[in-house]
N, C-alpha and C positions, 0 to 999 in steps of 0.2 A: 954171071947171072944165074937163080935158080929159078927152074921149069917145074911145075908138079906133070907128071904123066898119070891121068886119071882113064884107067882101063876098064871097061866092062867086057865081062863074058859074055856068050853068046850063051844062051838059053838054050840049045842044043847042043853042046858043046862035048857031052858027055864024059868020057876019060881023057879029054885030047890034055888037060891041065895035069895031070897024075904023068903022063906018059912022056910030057916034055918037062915035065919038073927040074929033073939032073939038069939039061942044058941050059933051062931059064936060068938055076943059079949058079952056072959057071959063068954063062955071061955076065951077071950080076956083079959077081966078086971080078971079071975082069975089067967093070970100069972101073976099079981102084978109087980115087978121093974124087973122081966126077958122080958118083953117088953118093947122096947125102943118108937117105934111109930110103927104104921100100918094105912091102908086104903087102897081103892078101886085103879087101873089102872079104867077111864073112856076114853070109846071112842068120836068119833067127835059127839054124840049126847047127851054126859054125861052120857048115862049107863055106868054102870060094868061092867069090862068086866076081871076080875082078884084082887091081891090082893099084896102088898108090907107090909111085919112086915119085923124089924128089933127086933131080938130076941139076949137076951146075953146067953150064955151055954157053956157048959165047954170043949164040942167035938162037929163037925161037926154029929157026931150019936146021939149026945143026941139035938141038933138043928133038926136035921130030924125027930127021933120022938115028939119033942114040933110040929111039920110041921103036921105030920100024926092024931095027938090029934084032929088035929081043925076038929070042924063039918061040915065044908064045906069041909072037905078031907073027912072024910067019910059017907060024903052024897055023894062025887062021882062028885063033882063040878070041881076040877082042872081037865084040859085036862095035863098041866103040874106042876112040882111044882121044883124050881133049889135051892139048899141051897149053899148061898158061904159067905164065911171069907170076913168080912166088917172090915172097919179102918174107923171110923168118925173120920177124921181130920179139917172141919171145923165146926164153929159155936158148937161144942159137950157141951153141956151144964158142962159135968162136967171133961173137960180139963183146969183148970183153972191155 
């Protein structure tokens, strides 16, 4: 099953995103093909300002804690973080 993880940053959040960058994306590339895509929500001046993965897992609790894993959850970045049941129905690479 795929989960969108839809992250907001905290509005005070200051450098804490720049500072844990390296480790978010080594976690990233270590969940190997349980990640479908992720990257940054930018706002109107192109900062960060949050974060979209689309994660495969087997239960919404086990999509939550792949969610709680990431360094940027516990450095304390998300103000929010929403896990919901995704259906890629177009362009999905591997509906063929």
């Amino acid at each position: 099953m795929l989960f969108a993880l839809l992250c907001e940053d905290r509005t005070d959040a200051g450098s804490l995103r720049a500072e844990t960058r390296a480790e978010h994306l080594a976690h990233l590339k270590a969940l190997g093909t349980r990640l479908r895509f992720a990257g940054p929500f930018l706002d109107e001046g192109e900062k960060p300002v949050g974060s979209l993965l689309v994660v495969e897992a087997e239960s919404r609790e086990a999509a939550e804690a792949l969610a709680a894993q990431d360094p940027y959850a516990r450095a304390g970045l998300f103000r929010s973080v929403t896990v919901r049941r995704w259906n890629w129905t177009v362009n999905n690479p591997d509906a063929a």
